[in-house]
C-alpha positions as CSV (number, residue, x, y, z in Angstrom):
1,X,-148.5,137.7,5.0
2,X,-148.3,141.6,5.1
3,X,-145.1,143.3,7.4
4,X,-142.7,141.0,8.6
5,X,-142.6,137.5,6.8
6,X,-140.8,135.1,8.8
7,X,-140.3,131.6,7.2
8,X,-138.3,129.1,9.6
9,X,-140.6,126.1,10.6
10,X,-141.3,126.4,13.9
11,X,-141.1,123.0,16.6
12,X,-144.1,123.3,18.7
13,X,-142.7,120.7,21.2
14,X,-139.9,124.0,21.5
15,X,-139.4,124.8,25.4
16,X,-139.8,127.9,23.8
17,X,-143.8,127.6,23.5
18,X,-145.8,129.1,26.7
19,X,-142.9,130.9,28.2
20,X,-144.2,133.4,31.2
21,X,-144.3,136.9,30.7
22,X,-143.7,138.4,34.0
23,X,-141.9,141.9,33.9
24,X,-140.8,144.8,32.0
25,X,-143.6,145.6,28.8
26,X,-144.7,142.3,26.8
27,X,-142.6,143.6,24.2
28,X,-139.6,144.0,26.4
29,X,-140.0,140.7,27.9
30,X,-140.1,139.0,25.0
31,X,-137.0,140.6,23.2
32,X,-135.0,140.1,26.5
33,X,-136.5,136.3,26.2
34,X,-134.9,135.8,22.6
35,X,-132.1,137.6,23.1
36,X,-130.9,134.7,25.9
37,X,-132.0,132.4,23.1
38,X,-129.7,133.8,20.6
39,X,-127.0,133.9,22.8
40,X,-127.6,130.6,24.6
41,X,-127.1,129.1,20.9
42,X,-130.8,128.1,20.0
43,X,-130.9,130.6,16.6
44,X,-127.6,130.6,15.0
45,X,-126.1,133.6,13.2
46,X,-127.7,134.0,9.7
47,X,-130.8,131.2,10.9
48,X,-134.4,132.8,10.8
49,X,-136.3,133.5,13.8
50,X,-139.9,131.5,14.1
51,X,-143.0,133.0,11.9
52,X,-145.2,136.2,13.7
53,X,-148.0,133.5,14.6
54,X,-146.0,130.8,15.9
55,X,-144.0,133.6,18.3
56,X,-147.0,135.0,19.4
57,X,-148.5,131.2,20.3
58,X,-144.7,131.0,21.7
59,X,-144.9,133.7,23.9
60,X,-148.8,134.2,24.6
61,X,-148.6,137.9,23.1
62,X,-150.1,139.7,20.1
63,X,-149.0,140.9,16.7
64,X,-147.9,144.4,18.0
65,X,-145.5,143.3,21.3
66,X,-143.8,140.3,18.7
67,X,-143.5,143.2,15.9
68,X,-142.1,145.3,18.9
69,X,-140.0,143.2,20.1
70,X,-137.9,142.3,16.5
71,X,-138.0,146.2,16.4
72,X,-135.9,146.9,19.5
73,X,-134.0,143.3,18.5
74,X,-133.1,145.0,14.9
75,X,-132.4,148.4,16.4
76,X,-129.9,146.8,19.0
77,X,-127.9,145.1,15.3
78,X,-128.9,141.4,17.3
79,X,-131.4,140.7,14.3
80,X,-131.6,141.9,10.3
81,X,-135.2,142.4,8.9
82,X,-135.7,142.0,5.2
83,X,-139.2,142.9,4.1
84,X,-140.5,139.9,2.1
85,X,-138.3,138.0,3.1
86,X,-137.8,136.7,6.8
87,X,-136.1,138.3,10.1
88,X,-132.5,136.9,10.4
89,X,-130.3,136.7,13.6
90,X,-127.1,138.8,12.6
91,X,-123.9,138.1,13.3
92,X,-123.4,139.4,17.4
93,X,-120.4,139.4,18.2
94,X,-119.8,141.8,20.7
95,X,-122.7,143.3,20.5
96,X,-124.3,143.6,24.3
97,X,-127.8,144.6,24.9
98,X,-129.0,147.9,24.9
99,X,-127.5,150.1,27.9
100,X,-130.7,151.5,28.6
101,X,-132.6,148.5,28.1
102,X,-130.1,146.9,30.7
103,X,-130.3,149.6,33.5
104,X,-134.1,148.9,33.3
105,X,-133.3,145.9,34.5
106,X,-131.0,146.8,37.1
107,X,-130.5,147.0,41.0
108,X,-130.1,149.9,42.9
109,X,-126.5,148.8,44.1
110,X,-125.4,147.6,40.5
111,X,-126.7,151.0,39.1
112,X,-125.0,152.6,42.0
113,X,-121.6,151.4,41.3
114,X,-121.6,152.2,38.2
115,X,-122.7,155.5,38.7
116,X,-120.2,156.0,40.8
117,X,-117.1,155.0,38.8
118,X,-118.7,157.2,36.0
119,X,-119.3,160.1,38.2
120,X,-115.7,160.2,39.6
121,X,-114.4,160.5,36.2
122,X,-116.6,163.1,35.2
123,X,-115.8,165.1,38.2
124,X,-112.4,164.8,37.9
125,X,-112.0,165.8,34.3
126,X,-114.7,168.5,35.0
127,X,-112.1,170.5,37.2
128,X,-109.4,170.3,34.4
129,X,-111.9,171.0,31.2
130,X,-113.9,173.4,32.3
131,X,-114.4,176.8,30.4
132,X,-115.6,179.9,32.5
133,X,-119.4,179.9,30.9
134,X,-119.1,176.0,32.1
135,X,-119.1,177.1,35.8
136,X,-121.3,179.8,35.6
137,X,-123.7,177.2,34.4
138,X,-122.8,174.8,37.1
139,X,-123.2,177.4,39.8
140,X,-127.0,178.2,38.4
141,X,-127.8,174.4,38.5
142,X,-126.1,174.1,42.2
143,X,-128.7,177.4,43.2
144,X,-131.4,175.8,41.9
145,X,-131.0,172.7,43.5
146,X,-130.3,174.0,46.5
147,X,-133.2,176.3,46.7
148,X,-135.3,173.4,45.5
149,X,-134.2,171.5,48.8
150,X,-134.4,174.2,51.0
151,X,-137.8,175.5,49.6
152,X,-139.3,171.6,50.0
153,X,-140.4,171.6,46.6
154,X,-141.8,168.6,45.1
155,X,-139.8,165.3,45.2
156,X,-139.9,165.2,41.9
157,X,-138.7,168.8,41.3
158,X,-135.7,167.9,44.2
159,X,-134.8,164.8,41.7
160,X,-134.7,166.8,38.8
161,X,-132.6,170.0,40.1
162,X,-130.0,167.4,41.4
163,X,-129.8,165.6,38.2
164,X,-129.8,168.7,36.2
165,X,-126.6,169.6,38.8
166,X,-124.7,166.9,38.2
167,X,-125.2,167.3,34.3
168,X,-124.0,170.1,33.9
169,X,-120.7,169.0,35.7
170,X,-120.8,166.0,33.0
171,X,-121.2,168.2,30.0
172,X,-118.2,170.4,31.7
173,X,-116.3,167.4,31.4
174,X,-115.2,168.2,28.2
175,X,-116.0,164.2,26.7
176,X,-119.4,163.8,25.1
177,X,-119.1,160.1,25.5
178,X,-119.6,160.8,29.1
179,X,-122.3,163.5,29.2
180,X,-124.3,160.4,26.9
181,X,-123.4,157.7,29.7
182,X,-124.7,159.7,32.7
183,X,-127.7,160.8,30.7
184,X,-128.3,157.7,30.3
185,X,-127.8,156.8,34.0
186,X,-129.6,159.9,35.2
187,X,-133.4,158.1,33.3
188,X,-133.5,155.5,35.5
189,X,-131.9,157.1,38.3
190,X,-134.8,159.1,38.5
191,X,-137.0,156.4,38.6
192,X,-135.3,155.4,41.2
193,X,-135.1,158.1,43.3
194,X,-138.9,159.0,43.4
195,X,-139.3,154.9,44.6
196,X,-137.0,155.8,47.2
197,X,-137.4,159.5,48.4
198,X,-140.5,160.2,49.8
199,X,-139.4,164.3,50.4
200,X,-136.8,166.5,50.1
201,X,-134.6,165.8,53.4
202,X,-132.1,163.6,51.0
203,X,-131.6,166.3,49.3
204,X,-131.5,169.5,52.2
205,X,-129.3,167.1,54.5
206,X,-126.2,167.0,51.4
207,X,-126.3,170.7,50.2
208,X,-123.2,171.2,52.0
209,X,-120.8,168.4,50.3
210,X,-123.0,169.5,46.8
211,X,-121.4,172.6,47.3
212,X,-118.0,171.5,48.7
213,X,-117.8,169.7,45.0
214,X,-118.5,172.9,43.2
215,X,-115.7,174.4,45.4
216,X,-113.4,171.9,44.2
217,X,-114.2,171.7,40.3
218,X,-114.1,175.6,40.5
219,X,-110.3,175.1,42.2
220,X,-109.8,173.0,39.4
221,X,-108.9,170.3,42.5
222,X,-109.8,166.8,40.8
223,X,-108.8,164.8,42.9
224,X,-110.6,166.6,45.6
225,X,-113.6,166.6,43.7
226,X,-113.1,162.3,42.9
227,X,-113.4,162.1,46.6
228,X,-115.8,164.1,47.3
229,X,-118.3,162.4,45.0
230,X,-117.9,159.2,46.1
231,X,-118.8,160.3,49.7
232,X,-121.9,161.9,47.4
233,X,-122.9,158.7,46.2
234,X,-122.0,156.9,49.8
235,X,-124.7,159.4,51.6
C-alpha cells in the first residue's frame, strides 16, 4: 500500500461501519467522528487505527477526506503517523481538540461568552499596556470603522473594519497569547456576523460606545473600558 499503511484488523460488525456524514467537510466529520472514538475508549493509546479501505467502507468517504482527516488528527498530537508502518493513537492526555476546529462547531451564544470574557481582559490590559504608536493605531482602526458604518459600505467591509478595531486593541494588550485567541475568535466571528447582519445599521447604531471604549483605553481607565465592552458584546 503506498502513503499511509495502516495494519489493525478491522471488525466489520464495528458500529463504526456506515456512520452518517452530515456536517462540517467529509474530512472534518470524520476526524471529529474518531476523535469521540478515541476518547470514548474504542482505540487505546499506542493501538492502530483501522486500514485506509476499511475507514473509508467505515465512513462512506474516499482516500483523500480519510488521508485528510489523520492529517488534522496528527496535527492536533491525537494520532502519530509512521510511514510504513501504521497510524497510532498517541498518548492524549490533555490534549483538547483544535480551538479553531471547535469554534466551527460552535453557537452563537457559546462563542459569545467566550468572546466576551476574552475581550474584557484584553480591554482592560489594553489601557494599562499601551504605547503611544499603540493608540494612534487604534484611533485609525476606530476612523475606519466608523466611516465604514456611516458611509454604508458593504456588510462585509462593516465586519471587517470592526474586527480590524477590536484587534488592534488586542495587539495593544501587550500579551501575544491574547492577540492569537481573539484572532482566532475574530474567523468565525465573521462568519457569523455576515449570517446575521444583513447591513450596516449594527454597526452605525454602536459608534458611540465604540468610541466611548477608545476614550477609556486612551484614559488608561480599565475598568471603564471592562464595562464598557461587555455592554459592546450585550448590544
Amino acid at each position: 500500500m503506498t502513503g499511509i499503511e495502516i495494519i489493525l484488523t478491522f471488525d466489520s460488525s464495528d458500529d463504526m461501519m456506515n456512520i452518517p456524514i452530515n456536517r462540517l467537510s467529509l474530512a472534518d466529520e470524520v476526524a471529529n467522528q474518531l476523535r469521540q472514538q478515541i476518547a470514548a475508549g474504542k482505540y487505546k493509546v499506542g493501538e492502530q487505527l483501522p486500514t485506509e479501505p476499511d475507514l473509508m467502507k467505515a465512513f462512506s468517504v474516499g482516500r483523500s477526506s480519510i488521508r485528510e482527516a489523520i492529517r488534522i488528527l496528527a496535527n492536533s498530537g491525537l494520532l502519530r503517523v509512521q510511514q510504513g508502518v501504521g497510524t497510532f493513537v498517541q498518548d492524549h492526555a490533555g490534549i483538547t481538540e483544535p480551538l479553531q476546529q471547535r469554534l466551527k462547531r460552535a453557537e452563537s451564544c457559546d462563542l459569545d461568552e467566550v468572546r466576551k470574557l476574552l475581550e474584557m481582559k484584553i480591554v482592560k490590559k489594553a489601557a494599562q499596556n499601551y504605547t503611544e504608536k499603540d493608540i494612534k493605531h487604534i484611533k485609525l482602526m476606530l476612523d475606519k470603522r466608523n466611516a465604514a458604518a456611516l458611509n454604508g459600505a458593504a456588510i462585509e467591509e462593516c465586519i471587517q473594519s470592526d474586527i480590524d478595531f477590536h484587534m488592534s486593541i488586542a495587539q495593544a494588550a501587550g500579551n501575544p497569547i491574547l492577540a492569537d485567541l481573539y484572532q482566532s475568535f475574530a474567523i468565525q466571528l465573521k462568519s457569523w456576523n455576515l449570517k446575521t447582519h444583513a447591513d450596516s445599521k449594527v454597526y452605525q447604531d454602536s459608534i458611540a460606545s465604540h468610541n466611548e471604549l477608545y476614550e477609556c483605553i486612551k484614559n488608561r481607565d480599565g475598568e471603564a473600558a471592562w464595562n464598557c465592552i461587555e455592554r459592546i458584546i450585550i448590544q
